[in-house]
C-alpha positions as a printed Julia matrix, in Angstrom:
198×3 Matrix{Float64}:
 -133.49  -125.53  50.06
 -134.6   -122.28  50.24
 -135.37  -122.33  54.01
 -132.0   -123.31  54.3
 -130.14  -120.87  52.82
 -132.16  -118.29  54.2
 -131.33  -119.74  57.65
 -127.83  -119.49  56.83
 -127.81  -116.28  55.66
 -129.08  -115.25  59.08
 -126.79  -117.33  61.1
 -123.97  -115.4   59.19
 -125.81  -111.33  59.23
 -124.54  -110.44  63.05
 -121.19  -111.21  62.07
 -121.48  -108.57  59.06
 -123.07  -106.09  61.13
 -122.37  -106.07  64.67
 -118.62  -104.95  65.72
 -119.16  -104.75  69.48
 -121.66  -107.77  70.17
 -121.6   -110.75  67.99
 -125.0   -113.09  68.3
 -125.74  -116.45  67.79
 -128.83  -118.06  65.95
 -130.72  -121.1   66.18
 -133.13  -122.05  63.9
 -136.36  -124.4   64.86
 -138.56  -125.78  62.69
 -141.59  -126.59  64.28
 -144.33  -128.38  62.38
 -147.9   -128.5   64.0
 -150.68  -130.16  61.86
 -150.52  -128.88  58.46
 -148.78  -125.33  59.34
 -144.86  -125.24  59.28
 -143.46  -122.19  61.0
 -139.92  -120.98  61.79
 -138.65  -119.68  65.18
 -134.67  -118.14  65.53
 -133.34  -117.89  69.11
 -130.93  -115.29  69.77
 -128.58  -115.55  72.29
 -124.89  -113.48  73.27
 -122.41  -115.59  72.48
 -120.01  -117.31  74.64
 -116.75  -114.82  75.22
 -115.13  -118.22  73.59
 -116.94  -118.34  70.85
 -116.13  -114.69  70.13
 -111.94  -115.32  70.51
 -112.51  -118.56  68.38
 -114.36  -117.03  65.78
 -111.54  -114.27  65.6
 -109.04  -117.16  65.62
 -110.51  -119.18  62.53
 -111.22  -115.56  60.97
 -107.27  -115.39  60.5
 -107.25  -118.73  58.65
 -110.45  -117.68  57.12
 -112.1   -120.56  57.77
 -115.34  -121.83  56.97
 -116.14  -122.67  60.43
 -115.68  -119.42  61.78
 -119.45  -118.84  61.61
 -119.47  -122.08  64.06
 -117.67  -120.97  66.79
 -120.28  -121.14  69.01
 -121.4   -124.85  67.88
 -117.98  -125.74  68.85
 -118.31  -124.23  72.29
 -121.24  -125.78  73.18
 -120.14  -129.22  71.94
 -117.49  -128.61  74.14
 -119.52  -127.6   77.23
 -122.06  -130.84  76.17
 -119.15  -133.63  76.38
 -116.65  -131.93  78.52
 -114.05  -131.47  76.23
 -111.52  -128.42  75.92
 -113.05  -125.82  73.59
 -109.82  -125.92  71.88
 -109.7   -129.46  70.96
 -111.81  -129.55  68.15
 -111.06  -126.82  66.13
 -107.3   -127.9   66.69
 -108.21  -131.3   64.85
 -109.93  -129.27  62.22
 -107.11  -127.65  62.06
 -104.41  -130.12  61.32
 -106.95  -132.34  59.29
 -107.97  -130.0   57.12
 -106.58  -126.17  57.76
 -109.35  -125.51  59.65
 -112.28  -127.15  57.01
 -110.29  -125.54  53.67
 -109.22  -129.19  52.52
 -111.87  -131.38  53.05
 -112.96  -134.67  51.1
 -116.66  -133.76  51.06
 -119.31  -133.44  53.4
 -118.69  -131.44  56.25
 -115.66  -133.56  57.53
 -113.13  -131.03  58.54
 -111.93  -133.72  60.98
 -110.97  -136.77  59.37
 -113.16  -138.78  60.84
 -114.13  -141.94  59.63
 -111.63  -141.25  56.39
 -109.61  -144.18  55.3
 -108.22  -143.78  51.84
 -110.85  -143.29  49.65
 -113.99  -143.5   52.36
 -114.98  -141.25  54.43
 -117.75  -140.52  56.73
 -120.1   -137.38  55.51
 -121.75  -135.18  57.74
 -125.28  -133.63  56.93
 -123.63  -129.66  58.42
 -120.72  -128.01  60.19
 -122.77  -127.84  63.08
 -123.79  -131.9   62.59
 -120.06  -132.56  62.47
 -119.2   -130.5   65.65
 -121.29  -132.58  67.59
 -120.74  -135.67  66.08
 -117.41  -135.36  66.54
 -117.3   -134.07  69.79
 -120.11  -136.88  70.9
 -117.37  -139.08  69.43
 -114.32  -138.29  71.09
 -116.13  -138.06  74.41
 -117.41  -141.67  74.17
 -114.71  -143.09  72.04
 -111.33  -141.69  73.38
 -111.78  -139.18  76.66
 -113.95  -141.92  78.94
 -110.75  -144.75  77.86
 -108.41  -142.4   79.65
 -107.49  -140.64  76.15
 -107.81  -137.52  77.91
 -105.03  -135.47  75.23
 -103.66  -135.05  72.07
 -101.14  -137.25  72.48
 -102.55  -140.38  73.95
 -105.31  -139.77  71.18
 -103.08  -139.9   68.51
 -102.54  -143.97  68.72
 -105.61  -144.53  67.79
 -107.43  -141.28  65.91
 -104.31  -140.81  63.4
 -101.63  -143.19  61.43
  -99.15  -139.83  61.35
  -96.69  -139.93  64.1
  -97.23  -135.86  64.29
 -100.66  -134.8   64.3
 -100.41  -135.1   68.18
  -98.19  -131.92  67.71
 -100.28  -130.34  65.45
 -103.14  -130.57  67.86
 -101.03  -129.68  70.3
  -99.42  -126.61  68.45
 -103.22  -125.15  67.77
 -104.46  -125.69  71.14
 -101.55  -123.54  72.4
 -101.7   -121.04  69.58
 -104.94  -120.28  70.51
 -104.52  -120.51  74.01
 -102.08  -117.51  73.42
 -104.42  -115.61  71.06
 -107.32  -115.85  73.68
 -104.26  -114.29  76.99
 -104.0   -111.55  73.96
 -107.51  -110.64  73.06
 -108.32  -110.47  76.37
 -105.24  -108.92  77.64
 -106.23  -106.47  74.87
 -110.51  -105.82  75.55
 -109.64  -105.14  79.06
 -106.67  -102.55  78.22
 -109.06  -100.59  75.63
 -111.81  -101.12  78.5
 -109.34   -99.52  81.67
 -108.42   -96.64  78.35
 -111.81   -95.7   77.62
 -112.23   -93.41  80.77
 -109.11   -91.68  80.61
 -109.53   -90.52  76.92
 -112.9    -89.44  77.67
 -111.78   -87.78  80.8
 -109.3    -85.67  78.89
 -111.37   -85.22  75.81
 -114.03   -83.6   78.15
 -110.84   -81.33  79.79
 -109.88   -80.23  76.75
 -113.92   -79.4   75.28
 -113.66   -77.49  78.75
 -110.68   -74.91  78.11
């Protein structure tokens, strides 16, 4: 229990402390005879993952610190990194509301059952792993056509819909945005250094 916490804590410390490059972590256990040890990968994360983790930041949402899970979920079963977190979203604003265990999709809930997951990160797969197999290779390829069989409410195909465009929008802005500060950072600095010149 420990272990785990202590994983979590450093699956969630770039996100307090880094402003211009935001990590992700993987933890291994690896267990070789009668010696356990720990190894953490550290890898950049996916210019996605950054826009979605700003996205679900706004809701502030659990799953923010799972961005990258969800984008290479995504990349795994060919789906549209938007799709999931959409779901989350209209199931359960974005894993705020959920019945228990890591669900933030509604998957497997019917009335008072539901289907647990063990993580986030667990569900993100699953899920994804899910809709690949279960919906996209039938020719369930978007919201939509998806929403006959994944949800009884005539609307959560517009929900889904809604979020994938909202964020859609929010990723044109942030990056209509990083390269504006990027083409502004010369010219201040160009002028600064005029004016430290007169």
């Amino acid at each position: 229990m420990k272990i785990k916490l202590f994983i979590s804590f450093l699956l969630i410390l770039p996100f307090l402390f880094s402003n211009t490059s935001v990590l992700a972590q993987k933890a291994e256990v690896i267990k070789t005879g009668n010696t356990v040890s720990h190894q953490i990968e550290t890898r950049q994360l996916d210019k996605r993952a950054k826009i979605l983790a700003k996205y679900l930041a706004k809701y502030n949402s659990p799953l923010q610190y799972h961005a990258q899970d969800f984008i290479d979920a995504a990349d795994q079963y060919g789906l549209d990194w938007k799709m999931l977190p959409s779901i989350a979203g209209v199931e359960s604003t974005f894993g705020k509301h959920i019945p228990g265990g890591y669900n933030a999709w509604g998957w497997g809930v019917y009335g008072t059952q539901a289907i647990y997951f063990d993580s986030w990160k667990d569900g993100i797969f699953t899920i994804a792993k899910g809709l690949r197999e279960g919906y996209l290779n039938k020719g369930l390829t978007e919201p939509y056509s998806i929403n006959r069989v994944y949800a009884a409410s005539p609307h959560w195909a517009k929900g889904v819909t809604y979020f994938m465009s909202d964020m859609e929008k929010f990723s044109n802005t942030y990056e209509n945005t990083q390269r504006t500060q990027v083409g502004q950072t010369p010219s201040i600095a160009a002028v600064s250094g005029q004016l430290a010149l007169r």
